[in-house]
C-alpha positions as CSV (number, residue, x, y, z in Angstrom):
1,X,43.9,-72.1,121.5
2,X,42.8,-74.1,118.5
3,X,44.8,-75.7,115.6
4,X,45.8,-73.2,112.2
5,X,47.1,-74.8,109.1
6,X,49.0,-73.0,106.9
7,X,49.6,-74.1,103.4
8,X,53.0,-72.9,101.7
9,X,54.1,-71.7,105.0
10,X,57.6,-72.9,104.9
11,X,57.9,-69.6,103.0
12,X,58.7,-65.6,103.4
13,X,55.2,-64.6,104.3
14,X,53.7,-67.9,106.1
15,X,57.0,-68.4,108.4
16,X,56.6,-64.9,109.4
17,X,52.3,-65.8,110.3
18,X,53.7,-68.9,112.0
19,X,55.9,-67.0,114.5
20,X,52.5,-64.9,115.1
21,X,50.0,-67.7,115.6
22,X,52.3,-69.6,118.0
23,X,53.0,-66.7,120.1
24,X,49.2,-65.8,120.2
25,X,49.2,-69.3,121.5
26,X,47.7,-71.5,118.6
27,X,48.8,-75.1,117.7
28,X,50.5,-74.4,113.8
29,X,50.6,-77.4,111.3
30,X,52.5,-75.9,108.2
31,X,51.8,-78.0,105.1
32,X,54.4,-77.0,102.0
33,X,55.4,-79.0,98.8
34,X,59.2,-77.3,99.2
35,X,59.1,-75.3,95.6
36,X,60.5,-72.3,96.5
37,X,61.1,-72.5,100.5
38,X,64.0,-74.4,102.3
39,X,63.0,-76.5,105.6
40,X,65.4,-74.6,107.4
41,X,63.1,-71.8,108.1
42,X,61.4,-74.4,110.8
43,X,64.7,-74.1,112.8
44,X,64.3,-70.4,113.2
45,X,60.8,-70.7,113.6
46,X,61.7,-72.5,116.6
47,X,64.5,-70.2,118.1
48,X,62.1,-67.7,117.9
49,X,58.9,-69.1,119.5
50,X,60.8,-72.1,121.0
51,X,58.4,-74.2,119.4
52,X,58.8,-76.4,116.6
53,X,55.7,-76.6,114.2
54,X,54.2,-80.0,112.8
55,X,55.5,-79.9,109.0
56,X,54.3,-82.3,106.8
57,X,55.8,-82.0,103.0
58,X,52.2,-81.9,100.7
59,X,51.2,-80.4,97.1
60,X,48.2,-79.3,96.9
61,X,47.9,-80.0,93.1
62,X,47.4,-84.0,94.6
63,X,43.7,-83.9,95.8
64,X,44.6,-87.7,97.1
65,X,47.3,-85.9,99.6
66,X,44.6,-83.2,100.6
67,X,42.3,-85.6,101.2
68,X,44.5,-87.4,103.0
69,X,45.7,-84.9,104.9
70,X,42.3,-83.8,106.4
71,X,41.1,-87.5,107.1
72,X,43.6,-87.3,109.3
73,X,43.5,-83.9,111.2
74,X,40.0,-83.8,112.2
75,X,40.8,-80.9,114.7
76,X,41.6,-78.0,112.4
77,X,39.9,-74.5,113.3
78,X,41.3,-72.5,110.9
79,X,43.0,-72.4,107.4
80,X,45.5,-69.6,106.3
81,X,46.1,-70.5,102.2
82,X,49.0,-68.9,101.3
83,X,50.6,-71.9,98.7
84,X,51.0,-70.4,95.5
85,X,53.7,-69.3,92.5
86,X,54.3,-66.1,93.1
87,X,56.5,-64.0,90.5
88,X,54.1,-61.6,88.5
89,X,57.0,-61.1,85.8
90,X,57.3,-65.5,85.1
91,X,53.6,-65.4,85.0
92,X,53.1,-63.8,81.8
93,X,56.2,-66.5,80.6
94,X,54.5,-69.2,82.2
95,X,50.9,-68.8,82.2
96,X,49.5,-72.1,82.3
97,X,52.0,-73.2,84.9
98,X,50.6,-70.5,87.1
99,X,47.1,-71.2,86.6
100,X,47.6,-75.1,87.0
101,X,49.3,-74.4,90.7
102,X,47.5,-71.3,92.3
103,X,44.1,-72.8,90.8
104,X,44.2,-77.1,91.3
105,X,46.1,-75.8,94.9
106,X,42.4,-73.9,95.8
107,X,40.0,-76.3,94.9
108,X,41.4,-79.0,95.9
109,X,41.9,-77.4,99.0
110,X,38.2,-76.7,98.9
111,X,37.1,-79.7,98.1
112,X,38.5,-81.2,101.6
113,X,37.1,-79.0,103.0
114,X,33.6,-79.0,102.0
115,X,33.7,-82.5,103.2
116,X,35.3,-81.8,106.6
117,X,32.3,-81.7,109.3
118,X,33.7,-78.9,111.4
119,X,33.1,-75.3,110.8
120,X,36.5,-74.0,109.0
121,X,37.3,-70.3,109.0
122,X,39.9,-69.3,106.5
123,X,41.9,-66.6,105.5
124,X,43.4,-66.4,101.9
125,X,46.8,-64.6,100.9
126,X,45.8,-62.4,97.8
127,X,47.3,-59.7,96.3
128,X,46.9,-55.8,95.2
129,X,47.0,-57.2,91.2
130,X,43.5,-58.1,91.6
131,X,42.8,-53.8,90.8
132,X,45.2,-54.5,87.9
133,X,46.0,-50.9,86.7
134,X,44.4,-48.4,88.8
135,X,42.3,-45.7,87.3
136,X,42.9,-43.3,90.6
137,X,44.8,-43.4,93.3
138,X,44.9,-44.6,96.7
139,X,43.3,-48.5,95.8
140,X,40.6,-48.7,97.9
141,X,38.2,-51.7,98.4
142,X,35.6,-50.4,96.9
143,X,37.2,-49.8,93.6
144,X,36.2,-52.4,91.2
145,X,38.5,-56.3,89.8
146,X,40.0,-55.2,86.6
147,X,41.3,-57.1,84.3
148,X,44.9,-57.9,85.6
149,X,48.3,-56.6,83.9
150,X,49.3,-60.4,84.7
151,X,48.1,-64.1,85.0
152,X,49.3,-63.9,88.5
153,X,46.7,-61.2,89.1
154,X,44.6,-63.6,87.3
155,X,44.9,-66.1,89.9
156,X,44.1,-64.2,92.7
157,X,40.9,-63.3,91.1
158,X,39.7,-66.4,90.1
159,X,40.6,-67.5,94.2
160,X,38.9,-64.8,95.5
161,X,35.9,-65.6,93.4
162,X,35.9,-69.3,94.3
163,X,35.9,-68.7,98.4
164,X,33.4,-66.0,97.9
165,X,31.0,-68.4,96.2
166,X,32.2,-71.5,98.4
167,X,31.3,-69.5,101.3
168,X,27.9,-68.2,100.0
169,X,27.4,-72.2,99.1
170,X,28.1,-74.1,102.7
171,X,27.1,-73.1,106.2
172,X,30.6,-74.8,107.5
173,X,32.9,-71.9,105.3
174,X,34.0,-68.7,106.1
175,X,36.5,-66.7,104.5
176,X,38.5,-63.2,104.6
177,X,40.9,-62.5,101.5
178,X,43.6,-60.2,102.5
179,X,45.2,-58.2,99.4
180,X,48.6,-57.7,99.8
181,X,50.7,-54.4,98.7
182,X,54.6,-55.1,98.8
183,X,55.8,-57.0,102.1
184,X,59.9,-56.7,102.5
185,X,61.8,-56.7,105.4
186,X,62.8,-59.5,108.3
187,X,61.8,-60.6,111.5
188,X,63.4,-58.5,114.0
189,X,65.5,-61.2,115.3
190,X,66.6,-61.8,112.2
191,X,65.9,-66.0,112.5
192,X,63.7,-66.1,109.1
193,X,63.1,-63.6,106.2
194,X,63.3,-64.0,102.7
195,X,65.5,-66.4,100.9
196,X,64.0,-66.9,97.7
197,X,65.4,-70.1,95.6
198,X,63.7,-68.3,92.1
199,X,64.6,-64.5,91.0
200,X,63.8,-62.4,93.5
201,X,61.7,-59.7,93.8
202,X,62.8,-56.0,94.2
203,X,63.9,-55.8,97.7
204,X,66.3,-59.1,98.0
205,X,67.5,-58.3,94.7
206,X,68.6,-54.7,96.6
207,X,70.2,-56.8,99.3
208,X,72.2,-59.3,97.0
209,X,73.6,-56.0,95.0
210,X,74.6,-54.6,98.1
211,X,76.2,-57.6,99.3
212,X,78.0,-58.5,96.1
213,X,76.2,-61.7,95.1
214,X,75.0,-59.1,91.9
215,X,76.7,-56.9,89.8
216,X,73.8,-54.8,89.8
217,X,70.4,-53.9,90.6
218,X,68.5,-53.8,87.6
219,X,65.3,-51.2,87.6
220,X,62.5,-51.7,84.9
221,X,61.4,-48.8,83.3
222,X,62.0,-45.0,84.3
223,X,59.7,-43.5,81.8
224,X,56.8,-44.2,83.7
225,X,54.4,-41.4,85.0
226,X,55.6,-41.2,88.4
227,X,57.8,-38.4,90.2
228,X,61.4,-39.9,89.0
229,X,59.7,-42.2,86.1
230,X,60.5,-45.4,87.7
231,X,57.2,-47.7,89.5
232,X,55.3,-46.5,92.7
233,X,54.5,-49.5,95.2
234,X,53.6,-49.4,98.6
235,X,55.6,-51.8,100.8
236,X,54.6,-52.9,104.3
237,X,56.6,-54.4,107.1
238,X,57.0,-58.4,107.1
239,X,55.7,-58.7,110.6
240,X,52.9,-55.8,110.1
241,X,51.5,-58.2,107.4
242,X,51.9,-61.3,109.3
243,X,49.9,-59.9,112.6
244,X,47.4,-59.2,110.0
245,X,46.6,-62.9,109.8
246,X,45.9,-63.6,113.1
247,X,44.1,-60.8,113.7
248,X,41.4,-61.7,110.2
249,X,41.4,-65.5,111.6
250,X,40.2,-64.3,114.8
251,X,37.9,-62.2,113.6
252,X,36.1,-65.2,112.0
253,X,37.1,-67.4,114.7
254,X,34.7,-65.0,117.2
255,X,32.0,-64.6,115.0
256,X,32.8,-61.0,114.6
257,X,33.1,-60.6,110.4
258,X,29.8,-59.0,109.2
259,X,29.8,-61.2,106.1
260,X,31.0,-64.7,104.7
261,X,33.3,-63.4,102.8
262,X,35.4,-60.3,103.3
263,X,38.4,-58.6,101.7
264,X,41.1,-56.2,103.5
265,X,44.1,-54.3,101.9
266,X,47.3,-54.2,103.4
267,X,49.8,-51.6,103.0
268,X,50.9,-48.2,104.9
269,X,49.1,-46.1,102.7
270,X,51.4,-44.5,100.4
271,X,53.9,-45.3,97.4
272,X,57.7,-45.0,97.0
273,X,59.2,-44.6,93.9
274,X,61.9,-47.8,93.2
275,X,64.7,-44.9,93.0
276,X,63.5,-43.7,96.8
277,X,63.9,-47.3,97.4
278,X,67.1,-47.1,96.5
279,X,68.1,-43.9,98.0
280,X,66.8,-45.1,101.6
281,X,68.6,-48.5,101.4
282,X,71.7,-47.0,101.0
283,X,71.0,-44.1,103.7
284,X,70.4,-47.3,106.3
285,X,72.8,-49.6,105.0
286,X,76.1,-47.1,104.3
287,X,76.3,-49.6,100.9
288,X,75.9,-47.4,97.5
289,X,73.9,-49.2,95.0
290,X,75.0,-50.0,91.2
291,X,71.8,-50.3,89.1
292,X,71.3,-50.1,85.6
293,X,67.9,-48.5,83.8
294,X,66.6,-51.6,81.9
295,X,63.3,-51.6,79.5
296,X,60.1,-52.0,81.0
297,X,58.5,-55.6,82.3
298,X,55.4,-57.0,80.5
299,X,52.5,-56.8,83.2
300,X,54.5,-53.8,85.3
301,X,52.0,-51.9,87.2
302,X,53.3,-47.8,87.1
303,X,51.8,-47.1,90.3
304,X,49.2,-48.5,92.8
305,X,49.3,-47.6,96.8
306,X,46.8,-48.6,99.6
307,X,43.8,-47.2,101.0
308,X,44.1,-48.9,104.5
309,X,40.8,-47.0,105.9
310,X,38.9,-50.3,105.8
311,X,41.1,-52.3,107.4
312,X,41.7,-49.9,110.2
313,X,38.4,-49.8,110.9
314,X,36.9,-53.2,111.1
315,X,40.0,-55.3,112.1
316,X,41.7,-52.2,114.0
317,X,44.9,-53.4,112.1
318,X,47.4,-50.4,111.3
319,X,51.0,-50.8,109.6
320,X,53.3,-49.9,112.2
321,X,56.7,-49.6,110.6
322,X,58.7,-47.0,108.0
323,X,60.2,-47.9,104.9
324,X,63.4,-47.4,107.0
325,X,63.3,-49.8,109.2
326,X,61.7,-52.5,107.0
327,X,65.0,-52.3,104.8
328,X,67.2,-52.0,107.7
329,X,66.1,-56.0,109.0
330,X,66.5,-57.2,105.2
331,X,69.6,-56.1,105.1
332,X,70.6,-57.3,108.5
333,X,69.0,-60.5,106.9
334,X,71.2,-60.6,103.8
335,X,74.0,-60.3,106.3
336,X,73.5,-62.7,108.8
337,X,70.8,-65.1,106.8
338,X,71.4,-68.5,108.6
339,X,69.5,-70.6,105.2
């Protein structure tokens, strides 16, 4: 099998894509500037798969290091981009910071690319902020960009935008963007999962309550228009998402996407309310959760859920797992994390 290089992948979502390509056989280079990852997770990578992956530590901000980097792996097949801030919530704090990494991270990335002589085929980690707030739901593909309720949204957009006119541009670029819903959970081994070294999101802050490394769990908002007034997301299993990867790469890989450029969402297709949340984590875990109503976030989305038809369809990908189960492994995760 050919060489993948994943960028930021000494993270939650590109460790999990690294287990996947190595068991599907591929050769995995993981390239990751260390911002919000620990090097650790290449340990458990490797009891996993029993492989190893080649790590090099790289910011993509440096277009001398991506340069370099590619003069120097002249065998890469395929690209999954996945480096990137990620925290909706500090992106409205921190705009410019946000725009400065996601952005210089993607065209530099680019720009070694369009000067690397073999076809590359890549597949970019984007998000379900790019339909900012939803005018019906489920989101389905066909439903137009908004303008995002954050400058993270933002940055997806403007990186969907630049590989869809990239691969319009040279014969030698391909791309699929896959918009992410919620992913939670761990690998069912429980070797990697999410260890976040920034404020977590939802679903680790759940975990740390329940533990006692938080007082409480604080929920934003519960005047929204939803069933118990609290936000309605749609969260899909860790390793669900990951085999998504590998099944998009191989889709370019083989010639088989029906354009340059494609996007896919990714979720199971329905919402839960952060108080269900709640209420199943403590059904699964025995642990009874303290959280405090707090005011709404700027940039909070209500609601948004998938329309997975698409994705069904052409990549014949389909979430396998319940919202039980995926917070059953995060909290075996918070209890038996080994980084």
């Amino acid at each position: 099998m050919g060489k993948i290089l994943l960028t930021g992948a000494a993270g939650y979502i590109g460790s999990h894509t690294a287990v996947e390509f190595i068991q599907k056989g591929y050769e995995v280079i993981i390239i990751d500037n260390l911002s919000n990852s620990k090097i650790q997770v290449l340990d458990g990578i490797k009891r996993i798969t029993g492989i190893r992956p080649e790590f090099e530590i790289i910011d993509l901000r440096y277009k001398d290091q991506v340069l370099d980097f590619f003069l120097r792996h002249k065998d890469i097949e395929g690209v999954v981009h996945f480096a990137a801030y990620k925290y909706a919530d500090e992106s409205v704090e921190k705009p410019v910071k946000y725009y400065e990494n996601n952005l210089f991270a993607t065209i530099n990335l680019l720009s070694a690319i369009k000067n690397y002589h073999n076809p590359i085929s890549l597949v970019f980690s984007s998000s379900c902020t790019v339909y900012g707030i939803p005018d019906k739901l489920p989101v389905s593909e066909d439903m137009p960009i908004k303008e995002p309720a954050q400058p993270y949204g933002a940055t997806k957009i403007f990186a969907e935008q630049i590989f869809k006119d990239t691969a319009n541009a040279y014969d030698n670029f391909k791309a699929i963007s896959l918009r992410y819903f919620n992913p939670i959970g761990s690998h069912p081994s429980i070797e990697i999962g999410e260890s976040p070294l920034r404020t977590p999101n939802l679903i680790p802050r759940l975990t740390q309550t329940a533990i006692g490394k938080r007082d409480f769990l604080p929920v934003y908002g519960n005047d929204y228009d939803t069933p118990d007034g609290t936000p309605v997301r749609d969260y899909i299993y860790i390793q669900d998402l990951a085999r998504a990867h590998v099944i998009a790469m191989e889709r370019l890989l083989q010639n088989r996407n029906k354009k340059k450029y494609e996007y896919f969402n990714l979720g199971i297709g329905r919402g839960y309310t952060v108080l269900e949340v709640i209420k199943t984590f403590e059904k699964v875990s025995g642990k009874k959760i303290n959280y405090k109503i707090m005011p709404r976030r700027p940039g909070d989305i209500p609601a948004i859920y998938a329309s997975t038809e698409l994705a069904n369809k052409e990549l014949g990908w389909k979430a396998q797992h319940d919202l039980e189960y995926m917070l059953k492994t995060a909290w075996e995760w918070e209890r038996n994390k080994k980084f």
